[in-house]
C-alpha positions in Angstrom: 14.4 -27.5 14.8 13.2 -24.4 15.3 11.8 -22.2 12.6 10.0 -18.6 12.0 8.2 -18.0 8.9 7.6 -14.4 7.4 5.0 -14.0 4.6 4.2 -11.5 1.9 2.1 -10.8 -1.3 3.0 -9.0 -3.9 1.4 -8.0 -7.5 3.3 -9.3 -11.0 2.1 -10.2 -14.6 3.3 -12.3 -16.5 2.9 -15.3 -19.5 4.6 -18.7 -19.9 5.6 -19.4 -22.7 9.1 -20.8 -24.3 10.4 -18.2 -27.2 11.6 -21.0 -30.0 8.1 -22.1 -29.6 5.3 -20.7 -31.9 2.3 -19.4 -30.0 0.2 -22.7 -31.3 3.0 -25.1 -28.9 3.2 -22.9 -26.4 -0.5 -22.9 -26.2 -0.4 -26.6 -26.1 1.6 -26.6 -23.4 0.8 -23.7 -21.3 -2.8 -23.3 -22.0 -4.7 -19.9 -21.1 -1.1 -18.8 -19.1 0.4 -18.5 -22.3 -1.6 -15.4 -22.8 -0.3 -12.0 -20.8 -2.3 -12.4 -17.2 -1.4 -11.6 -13.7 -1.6 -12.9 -9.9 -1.4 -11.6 -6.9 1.9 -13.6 -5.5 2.2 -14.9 -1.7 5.4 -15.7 -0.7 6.2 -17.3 2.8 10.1 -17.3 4.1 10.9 -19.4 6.5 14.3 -19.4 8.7 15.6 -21.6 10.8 18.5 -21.4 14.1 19.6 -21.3 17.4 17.1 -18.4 19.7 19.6 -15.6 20.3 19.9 -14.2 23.9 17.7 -11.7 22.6 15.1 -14.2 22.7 14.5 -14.5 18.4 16.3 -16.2 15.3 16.0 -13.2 13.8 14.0 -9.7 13.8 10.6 -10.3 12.3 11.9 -6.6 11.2 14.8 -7.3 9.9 13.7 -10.6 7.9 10.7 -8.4 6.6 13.5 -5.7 5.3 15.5 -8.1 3.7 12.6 -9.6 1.6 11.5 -6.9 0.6 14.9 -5.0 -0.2 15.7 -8.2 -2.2 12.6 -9.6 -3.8 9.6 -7.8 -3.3 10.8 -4.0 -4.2 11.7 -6.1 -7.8 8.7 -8.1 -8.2 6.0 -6.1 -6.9 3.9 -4.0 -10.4 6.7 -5.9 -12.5 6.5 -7.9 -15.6 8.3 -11.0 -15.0 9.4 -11.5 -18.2 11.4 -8.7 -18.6 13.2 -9.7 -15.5 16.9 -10.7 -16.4 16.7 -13.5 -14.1 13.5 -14.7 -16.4 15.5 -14.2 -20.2 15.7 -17.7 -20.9 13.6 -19.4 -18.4 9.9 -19.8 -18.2 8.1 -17.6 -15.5 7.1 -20.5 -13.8 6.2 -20.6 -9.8 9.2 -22.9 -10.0 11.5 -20.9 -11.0 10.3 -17.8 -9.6 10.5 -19.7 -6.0 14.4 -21.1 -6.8 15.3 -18.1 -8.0 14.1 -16.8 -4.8 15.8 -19.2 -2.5 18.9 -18.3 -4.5 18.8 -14.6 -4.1 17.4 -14.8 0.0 19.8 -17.9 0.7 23.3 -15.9 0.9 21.8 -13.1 3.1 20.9 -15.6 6.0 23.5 -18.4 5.9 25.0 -18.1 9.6 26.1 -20.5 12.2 23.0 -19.4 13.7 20.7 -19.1 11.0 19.6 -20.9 7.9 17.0 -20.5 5.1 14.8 -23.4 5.4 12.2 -22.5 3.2 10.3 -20.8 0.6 7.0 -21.1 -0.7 5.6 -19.1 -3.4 1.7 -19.5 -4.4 0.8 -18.2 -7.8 -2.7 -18.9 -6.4 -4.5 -19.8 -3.0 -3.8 -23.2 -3.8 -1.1 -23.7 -6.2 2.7 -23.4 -5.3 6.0 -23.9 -5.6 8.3 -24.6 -2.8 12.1 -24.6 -2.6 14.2 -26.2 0.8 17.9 -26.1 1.0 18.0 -30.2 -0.5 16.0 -29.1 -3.4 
């Protein structure tokens, strides 16, 4: 299999915490990220399919475009919380990276191309990563 991989960073704040919780549990569970903090995101997308007789899966270009059309112009400077996608679910890297995966998947399901990946790090090393079997 043959696979390209696009990455990106982007800027968000957020806190975890569970709303029928008081702030005591949700300290018990979350710790110092159930306080308001930030991180700078990086997210890698990687693609897999068939080279094209152009010589590429797809345009670096046009995979960067779609990312950040998609994802990055709604994340980047954004409080995740106040994301619809984030009302009832825990800001999490988990369920900020299937979330992802959701959104990107549709966009680059071809008989030539699939999304194989994504990998979000909340930090240089912690992440969260999503494959189509997930």
């Amino acid at each position: 299999m043959l696979t390209i991989t696009k990455a990106f960073r982007f800027d968000a704040a957020h806190r975890l915490y569970l709303k029928d919780l008081t702030e005591e549990e949700n300290r018990e569970i979350y710790g110092k990220c159930s306080c308001f903090h930030g991180h700078t995101y990086r997210l890698k997308v990687t693609v897999s399919g068939k080279i094209q007789p152009n010589g590429m899966i797809i345009n670096f270009t046009d995979l960067k475009q779609l990312v950040v059309d998609r994802v990055i112009s709604r994340y980047d400077h954004a409080c995740l919380n106040e994301l619809v996608e984030y009302r009832n679910l825990p800001t999490t890297a988990e369920n900020m990276a299937l979330h992802i995966f959701n959104v990107l998947a549709p966009c680059l399901e071809s008989e030539d191309i699939t999304l194989t990946r994504i990998r979000l790090y909340e930090t240089p090393d912690s992440w969260a990563e999503v494959t189509p079997d997930a």
